[in-house]
N, C-alpha and C positions, 0 to 999 in steps of 0.2 A: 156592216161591211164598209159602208162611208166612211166610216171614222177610223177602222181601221189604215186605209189609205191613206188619210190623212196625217196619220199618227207614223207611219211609215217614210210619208216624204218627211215630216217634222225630222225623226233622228236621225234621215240620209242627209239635212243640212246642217244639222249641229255637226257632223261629224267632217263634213268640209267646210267647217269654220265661218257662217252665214252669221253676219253680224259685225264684220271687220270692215268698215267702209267708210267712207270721207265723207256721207251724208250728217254724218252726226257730229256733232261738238260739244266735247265734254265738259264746257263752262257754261253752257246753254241753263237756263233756268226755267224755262217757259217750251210751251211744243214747239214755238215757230223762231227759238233764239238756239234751241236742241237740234233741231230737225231741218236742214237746208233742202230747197229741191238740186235734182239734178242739173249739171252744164245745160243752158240754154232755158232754162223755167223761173218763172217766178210766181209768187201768191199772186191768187186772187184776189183784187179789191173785195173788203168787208167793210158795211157801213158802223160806224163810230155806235156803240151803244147796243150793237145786234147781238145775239148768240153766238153768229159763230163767231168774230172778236172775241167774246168771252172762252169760245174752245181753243180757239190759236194759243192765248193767252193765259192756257191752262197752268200753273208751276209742277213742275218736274224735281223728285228728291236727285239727290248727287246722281252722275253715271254712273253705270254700276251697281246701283240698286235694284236688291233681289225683290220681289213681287212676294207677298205674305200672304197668309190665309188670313181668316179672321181670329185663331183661335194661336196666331203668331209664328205655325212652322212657315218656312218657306216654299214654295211652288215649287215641284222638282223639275219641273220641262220650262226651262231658262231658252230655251232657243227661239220661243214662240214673241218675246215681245224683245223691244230698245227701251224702252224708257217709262218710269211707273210716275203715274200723276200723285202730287203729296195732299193727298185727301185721307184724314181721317175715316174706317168703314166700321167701326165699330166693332164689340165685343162676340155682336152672335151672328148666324148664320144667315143673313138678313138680306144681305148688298150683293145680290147674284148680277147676273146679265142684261136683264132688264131692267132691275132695281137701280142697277149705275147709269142706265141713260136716263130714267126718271130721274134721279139724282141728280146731275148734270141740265137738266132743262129747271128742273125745281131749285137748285141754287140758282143760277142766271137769276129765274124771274123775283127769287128773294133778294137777291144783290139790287135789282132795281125794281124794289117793294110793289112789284106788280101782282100784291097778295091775289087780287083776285081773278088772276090767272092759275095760280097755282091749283090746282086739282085731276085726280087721276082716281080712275076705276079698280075696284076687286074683281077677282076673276067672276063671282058670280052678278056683278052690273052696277054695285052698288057705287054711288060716286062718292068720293070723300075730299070736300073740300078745304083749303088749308084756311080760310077766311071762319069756318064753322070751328075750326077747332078753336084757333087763337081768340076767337069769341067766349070759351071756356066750355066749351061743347065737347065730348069725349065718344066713342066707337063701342056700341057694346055688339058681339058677335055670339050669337047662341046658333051653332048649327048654321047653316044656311039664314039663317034673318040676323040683318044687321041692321043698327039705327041710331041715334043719336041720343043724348041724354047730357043735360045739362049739371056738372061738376067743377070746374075751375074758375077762378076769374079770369076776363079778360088779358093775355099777353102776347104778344109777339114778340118775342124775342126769341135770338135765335137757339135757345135750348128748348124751347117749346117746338118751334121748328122740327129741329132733329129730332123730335122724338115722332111729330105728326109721320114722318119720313120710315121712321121703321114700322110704323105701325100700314104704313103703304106696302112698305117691300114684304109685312108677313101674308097678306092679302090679295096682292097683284101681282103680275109677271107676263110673259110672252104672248098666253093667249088675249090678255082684258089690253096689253100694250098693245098688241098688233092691233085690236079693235077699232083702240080711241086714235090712230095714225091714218095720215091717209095717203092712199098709193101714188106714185111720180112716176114718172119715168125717167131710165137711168140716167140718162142722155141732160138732164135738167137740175144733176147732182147738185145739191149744194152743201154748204156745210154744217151739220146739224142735224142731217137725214140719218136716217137707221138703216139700218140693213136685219130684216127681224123674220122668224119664222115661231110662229105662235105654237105652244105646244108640252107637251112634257116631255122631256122639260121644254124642246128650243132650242133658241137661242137669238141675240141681236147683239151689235156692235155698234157704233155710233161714229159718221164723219167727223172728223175733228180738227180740218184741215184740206187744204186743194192749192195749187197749184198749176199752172198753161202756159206750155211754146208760145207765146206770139206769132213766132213764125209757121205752125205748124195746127195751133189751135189745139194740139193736144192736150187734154187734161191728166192731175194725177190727183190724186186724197189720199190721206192718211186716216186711219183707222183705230179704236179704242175699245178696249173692252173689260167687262168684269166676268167670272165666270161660278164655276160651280168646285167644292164650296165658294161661298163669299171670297173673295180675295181683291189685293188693290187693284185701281184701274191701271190697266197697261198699255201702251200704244203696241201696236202690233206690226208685225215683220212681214214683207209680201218674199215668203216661200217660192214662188214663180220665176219671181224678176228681177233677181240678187244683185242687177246691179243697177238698179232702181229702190232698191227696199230701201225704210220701211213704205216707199210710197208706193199706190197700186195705179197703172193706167186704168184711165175708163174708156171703156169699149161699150159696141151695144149690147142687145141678147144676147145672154149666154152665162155661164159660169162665174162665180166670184168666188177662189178658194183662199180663207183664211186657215191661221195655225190648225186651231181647233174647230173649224166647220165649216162644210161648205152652203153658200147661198147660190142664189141666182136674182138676175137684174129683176127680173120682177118685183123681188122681198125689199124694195126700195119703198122707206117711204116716211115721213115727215111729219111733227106735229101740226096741229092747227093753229090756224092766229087766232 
């Protein structure tokens, strides 16, 4: 019944034309050269070298650009995002919802070869680190036991990389995500946070951007997601507050309704250091 609702408001705003608005700029290349805030807002300071820099700073394909599966049709419900991040997702079924925020924290930390941060759990607890594999270490999964077994030489580079990466997204997702996260409060939002409900499937989104009145102290963020099948990463539309979209105010408890699902403040919550 949730979804269906949601999927109800979705086609009453395509149909009154949600997405025609002066927040966007179609020369933009990046989230935060794309995406302006509203009259009276500006970003929030990011420190030099953090994640979220790295989300601001995400590259965006031309405007205009339709959102793809993995298996190359188009997304038919165009009303739900603005703007698709130009990230390669690969051929299979792989890069769902949760896969894209791990994807987006595990790029960052390979961009600034903090290999030994890189690592994320399977649904059933196993950890898989990206330092064991690029060591020539490889995942053997029989049923329920998984473990290590020694096969390649030593590489890092980044095709060995991507590959450690889908062998996460065939193993992990919303419930082993939610796990390894830990809870905020919304009110402490920052950028890089998730919005996740563990589950099957789920679902999570990821900040990717914020915004504050001065004058006012109000905040906004902007929003990201990959979904079910596989398909690119999309920045997302706030359905609510059309003449505020694609940014969403943050409030305290209570409801966060995106395209495709609804959260609550509670499902806030953040990697570790």
């Amino acid at each position: 019944m949730k979804n269906c609702i949601i999927l109800c408001i979705v086609l009453f705003c395509c149909l009154q034309g949600i997405g025609q608005n002066t927040l966007l700029r179609a020369d933009g290349k990046e989230i935060h050269t794309r995406i302006v805030p509203p009259e009276g807002y500006a970003r929030v300071n990011v420190k030099e070298g953090s994640f979220g820099e790295y989300l601001r700073n995400l590259p965006l394909r031309s405007h205009g650009t339709k959102v793809h599966y993995f298996d190359g049709r188009e997304k038919w419900n165009r009303s739900v995002y603005c703007a698709v991040v130009d990230m390669e997702i690969g051929k299979r079924d792989l890069q769902q919802c949760a896969d894209a925020v791990i994807r987006l924290q595990a790029e960052y930390l390979y961009k600034h070869k903090a290999y030994d941060r890189i690592h994320f759990n399977f649904t059933n607890g196993f950890r898989a680190d990206y330092t064991k594999w690029a060591e020539g270490y490889r995942i053997s999964v029989k049923g329920n036991q998984v473990s290590w077994y020694k096969s390649k030489e030593k590489d890092y580079s980044y095709k060995t990389f991507r590959a450690y990466l889908d062998v996460v997204f065939a193993y992990a997702g919303t419930l082993s995500l939610a796990k390894e996260l830990t809870s905020v409060p919304v009110t402490s939002m920052q950028i890089g946070d998730v919005l996740i409900q563990g589950g099957s499937p789920g679902h999570a989104v990821i900040v990717v951007d914020m915004a504050e009145n001065p004058a006012t102290g109000e905040k906004l963020y902007l929003l990201a997601q990959s979904y079910m099948p596989a398909q690119d990463i999309q920045v997302l539309v706030n359905l609510k507050e059309r003449d505020k979209s694609p940014w969403y105010t943050l409030k305290g408890e209570g409801s966060i309704l995106t395209p495709e699902w609804g959260f609550t403040s509670a499902d806030l919550k953040r990697f570790k250091d």
